[in-house]
N, C-alpha and C positions, 0 to 999 in steps of 0.2 A: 541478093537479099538473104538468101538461106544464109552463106557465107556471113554474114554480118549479125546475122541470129544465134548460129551455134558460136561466134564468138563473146558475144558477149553469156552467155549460158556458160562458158567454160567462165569468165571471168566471175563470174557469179558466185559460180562454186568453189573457185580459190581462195577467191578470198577468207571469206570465216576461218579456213584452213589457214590462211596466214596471222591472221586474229590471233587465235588458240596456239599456232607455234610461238607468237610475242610473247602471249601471257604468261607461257608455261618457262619460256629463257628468261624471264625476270621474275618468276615467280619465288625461289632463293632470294634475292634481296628484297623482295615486300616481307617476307618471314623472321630475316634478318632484323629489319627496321621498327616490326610489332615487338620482336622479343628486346631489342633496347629501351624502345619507349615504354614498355609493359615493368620492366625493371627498376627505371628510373625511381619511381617515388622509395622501393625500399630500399635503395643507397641513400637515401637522405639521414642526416642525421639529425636523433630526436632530441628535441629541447633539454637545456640540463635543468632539471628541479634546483630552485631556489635555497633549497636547503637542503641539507645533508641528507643522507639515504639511513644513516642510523636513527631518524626519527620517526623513520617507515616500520623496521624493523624492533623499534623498546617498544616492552610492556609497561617495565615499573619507574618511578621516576623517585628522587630522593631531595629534600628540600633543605635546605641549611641556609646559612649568613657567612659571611666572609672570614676565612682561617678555618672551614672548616664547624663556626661554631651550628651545632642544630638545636632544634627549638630544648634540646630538655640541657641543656648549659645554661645554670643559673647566673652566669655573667654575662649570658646576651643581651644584649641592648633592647629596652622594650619596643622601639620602636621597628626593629629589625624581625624582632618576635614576634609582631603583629601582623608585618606584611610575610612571614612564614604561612603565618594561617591563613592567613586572605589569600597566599600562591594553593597553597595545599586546598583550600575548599575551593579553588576556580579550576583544580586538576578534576577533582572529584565531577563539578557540573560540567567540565568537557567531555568524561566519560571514556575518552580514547585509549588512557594511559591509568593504572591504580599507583596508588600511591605504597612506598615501600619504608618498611620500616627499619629496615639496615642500608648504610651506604653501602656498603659492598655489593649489597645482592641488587644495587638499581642498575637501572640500564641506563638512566641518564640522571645527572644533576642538576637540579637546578638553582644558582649561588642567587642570596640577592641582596642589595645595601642600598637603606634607607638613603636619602640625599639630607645632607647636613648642611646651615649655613657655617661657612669656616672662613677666618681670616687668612688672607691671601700672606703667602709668605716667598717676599722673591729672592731669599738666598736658595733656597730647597727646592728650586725644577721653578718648573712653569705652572703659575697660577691659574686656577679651577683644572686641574689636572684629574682625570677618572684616578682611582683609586682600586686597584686589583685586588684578589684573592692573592694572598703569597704565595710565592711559586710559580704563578702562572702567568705565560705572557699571550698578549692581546694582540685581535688579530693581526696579519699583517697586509690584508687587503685594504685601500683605503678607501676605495671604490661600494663597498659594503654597505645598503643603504641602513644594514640594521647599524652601524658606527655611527651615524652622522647625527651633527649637535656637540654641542659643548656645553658645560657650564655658565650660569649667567654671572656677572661681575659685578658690582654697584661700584658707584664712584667712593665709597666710602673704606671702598678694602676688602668687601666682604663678598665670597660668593657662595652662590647656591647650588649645592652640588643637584646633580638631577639623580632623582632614584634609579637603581641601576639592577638589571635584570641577564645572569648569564650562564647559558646551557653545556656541560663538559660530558664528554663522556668518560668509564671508569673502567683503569688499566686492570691486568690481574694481581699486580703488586700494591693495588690499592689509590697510586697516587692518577690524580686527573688529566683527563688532553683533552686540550682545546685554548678557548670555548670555538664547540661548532656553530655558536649565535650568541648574538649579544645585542643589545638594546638598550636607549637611556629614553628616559621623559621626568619630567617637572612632576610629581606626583602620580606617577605612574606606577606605585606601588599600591597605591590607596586602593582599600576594599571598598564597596562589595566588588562592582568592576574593576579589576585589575588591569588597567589596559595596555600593560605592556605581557600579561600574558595572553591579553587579548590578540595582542599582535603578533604573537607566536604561534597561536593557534589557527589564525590566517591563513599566513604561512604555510604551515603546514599540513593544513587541509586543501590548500589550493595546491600544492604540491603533490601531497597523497593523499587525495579523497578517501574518507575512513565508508567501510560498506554499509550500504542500508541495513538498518537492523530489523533481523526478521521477526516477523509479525506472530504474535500467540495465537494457536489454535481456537476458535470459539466455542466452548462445547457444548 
């Protein structure tokens, strides 16, 4: 009976002893296994913003019409020159970006052309065709939800161009790249909501949230 007492007392006491020799030989690869799974999330890679990252980084913005013309060329098109001021006051109530009085000194451009009813003409391209700035060519992603839409057509010949709204940025030589965004809609210039700068501004607030603005002191 002794004999069967003192053995299991010694079994007793081995055991934990073997316990703790387990834990301690696999204790390297439980270490191992935290520091991979601990890592994982920052190898992930982060979402790309919707829009360009120079919309992050402009202060000033510069506003014109197509070729170039801005609002103080007496050959602009009235109606071109109204949706100038309707872009320029909906820059002012967004508050993000000031508005600049030299194209040179802006950080971004903003081109814009009124949508025109024009007679379809099928020896010259394809009818209801966007209409560029000269010089500049358009995107070439087709995928780009701000692209998408066309012109409308009537059975009569005639279409209706949609107003058109597009963002470049400005070289040191002067001349433009891009556009880094672009946008059409049916009257989408039209003041007081402008809502194709509406939809820029979307954009790129949902992309780079602009900072709460801090509160005045009450005295």
């Amino acid at each position: 009976m002794k004999k069967y007492l003192i053995g299991i007392t010694i079994l007793c006491v081995k055991r934990p002893f073997a316990m703790r020799y387990s834990m301690r030989r696999n204790l390297p690869a439980f270490v191992l296994l935290l520091a991979i799974t601990g890592s994982a999330p920052a190898t992930a890679k982060p979402k790309k913003p919707s829009v360009p990252e120079a919309f992050e980084t402009a202060h000033t913005v510069f506003v014109e019409a197509r070729d170039a013309h801005d609002i103080t060329d007496i050959s602009l098109d009235p109606d071109d020159r109204n949706a100038i001021l309707d872009v320029q006051d909906g820059i002012q109530d967004w508050g993000r970006y000031t508005l600049s009085r030299s194209r040179r000194d802006a950080d971004l451009i903003l081109v814009v052309s009124k949508g025109r009813v024009v007679r379809d003409q099928p020896s010259s391209g394809a009818p209801g065709s966007l209409r560029l700035p000269a010089g500049h060519s358009p995107l070439q992603d087709p995928s780009d939800a701000s692209q998408s839409g066309t012109n409308t057509s009537s059975s009569d010949g005639l279409t209706q161009e949609k107003d058109q709204l597009w963002v470049y940025t400005i070289q040191s030589d002067g001349k433009l790249k891009g556009p880094i965004w672009r946008s059409g809609q049916e009257r989408g210039l039209n003041g007081p909501n402008v809502l194709l700068l509406r939809r820029l501004k979307d954009e790129v607030e949902k992309a780079y949230p602009s900072a709460p603005a801090k509160q005045q002191p009450t005295p």
